[in-house]
Each structure stands twice: as structure tokens, then as C-alpha cells.
N, C-alpha and C positions, 0 to 999 in steps of 0.2 A: 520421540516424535508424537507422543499423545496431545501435546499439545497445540498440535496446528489444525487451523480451522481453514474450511472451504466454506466460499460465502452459498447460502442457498434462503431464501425466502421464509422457508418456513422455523430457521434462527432467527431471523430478525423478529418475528413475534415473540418469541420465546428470550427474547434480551439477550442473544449469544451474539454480540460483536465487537467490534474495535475498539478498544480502549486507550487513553490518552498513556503513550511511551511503547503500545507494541509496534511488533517490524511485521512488513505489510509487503505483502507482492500483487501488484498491481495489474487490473489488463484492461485497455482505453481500445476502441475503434478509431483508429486514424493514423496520425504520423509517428504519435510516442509511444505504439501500441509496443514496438521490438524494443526500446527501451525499458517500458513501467515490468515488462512479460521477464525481464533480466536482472533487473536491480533491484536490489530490497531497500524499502524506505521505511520512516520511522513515522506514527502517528502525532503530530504537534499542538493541532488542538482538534475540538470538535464542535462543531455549529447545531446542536438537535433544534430542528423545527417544529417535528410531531414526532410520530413513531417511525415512520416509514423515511420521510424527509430528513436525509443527517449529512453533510457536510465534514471529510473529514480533510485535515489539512495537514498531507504528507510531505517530510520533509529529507532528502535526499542528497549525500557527501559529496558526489561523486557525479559531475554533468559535464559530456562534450560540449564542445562549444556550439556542435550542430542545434542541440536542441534546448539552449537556453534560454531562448526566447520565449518557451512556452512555461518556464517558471519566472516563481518569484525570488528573491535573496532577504535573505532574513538575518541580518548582523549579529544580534543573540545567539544565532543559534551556528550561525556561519555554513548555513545550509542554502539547499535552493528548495521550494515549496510549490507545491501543488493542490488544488482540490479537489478531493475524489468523492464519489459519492458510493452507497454501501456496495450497489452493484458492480464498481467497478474495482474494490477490492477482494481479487482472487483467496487469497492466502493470506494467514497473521496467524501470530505469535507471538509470549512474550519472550520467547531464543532466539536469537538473531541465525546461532545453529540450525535450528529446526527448517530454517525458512533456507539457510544453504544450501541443505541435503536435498529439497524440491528442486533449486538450481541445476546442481549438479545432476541427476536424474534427469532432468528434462534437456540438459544436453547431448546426455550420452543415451536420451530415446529408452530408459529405463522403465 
């Protein structure tokens, strides 16, 4: 598990983030906050504006019907997609593992 990273401010200076293909655990204020806080999604591309301004565009297997409306579908990839930005990616790794073990822990209040 060395390699999962928690977003904090002062990595993003330091170039410590999301790169294109890691799995990413997401947390948004609003309706898909209990989804993005559960599912791990995959980084698909990335938008960099400046330093601080980056766009990243997570893409995820596995969506209720509840809340599809708030991505997009992507036929290449057969994913649905979303844009995050740096703050709003919790956790990433390149182990899809690494990012389970947080799951699980945070179910069972660990």
C-alpha cells in the first residue's frame, strides 16, 4: 500500500499526481458524493491548464441507473466518464488493489 497517495496541496507543487491509467477514489459535494466516496475509477485523460488548473477525466465500469445522468459514455472505452478536478480526487494508485483495501477499511470503520 506504499503506493497510494492522498491528495494534499502541497503535492501538487511538488508534481506528485494523477497520472493518465491510475485508479482514483473520488469525493464531490453533492449528489454523487456516496457514489465517487465508493467506487474506484480509472484516470482517462487529462486536461493541464497551468499548474494548479487540471482536469482530470475519470472513467468508471460500473453505474446505477440512478446516477447516469451525471456522466458521460465513452464507446472506446465502454465506460461512463466524469471530470474531476485535482481536489476532488481523494486517493490514486497505480493497484486497483491498493485503492480496494481503502474501500474495505472504510466500510468496516477501520
Amino acid at each position: 500500500m506504499k503506493h497510494i497517495k492522498e491528495y494534499k496541496w502541497h503535492k501538487i507543487l511538488n508534481n506528485n499526481r494523477p497520472e493518465k491509467g491510475d485508479y482514483v477514489i473520488c469525493q464531490e459535494d453533492g449528489k454523487l458524493d456516496e457514489f465517487l466516496s465508493l467506487n474506484i475509477g480509472q484516470v482517462k485523460y487529462i486536461d493541464s491548464y497551468d499548474k494548479i488548473d487540471t482536469l482530470y477525466t475519470v472513467g468508471y465500469d460500473k453505474i446505477s441507473y440512478e446516477v447516469r445522468s451525471y456522466f458521460s459514455k465513452r464507446i472506446e472505452y465502454n465506460q461512463y466518464l466524469r471530470n474531476m478536478l485535482i481536489e476532488e480526487i481523494k486517493y490514486w494508485s497505480k493497484n486497483k488493489e491498493d485503492l480496494e483495501v481503502i474501500l474495505q477499511a472504510n466500510k468496516y470503520n477501520l
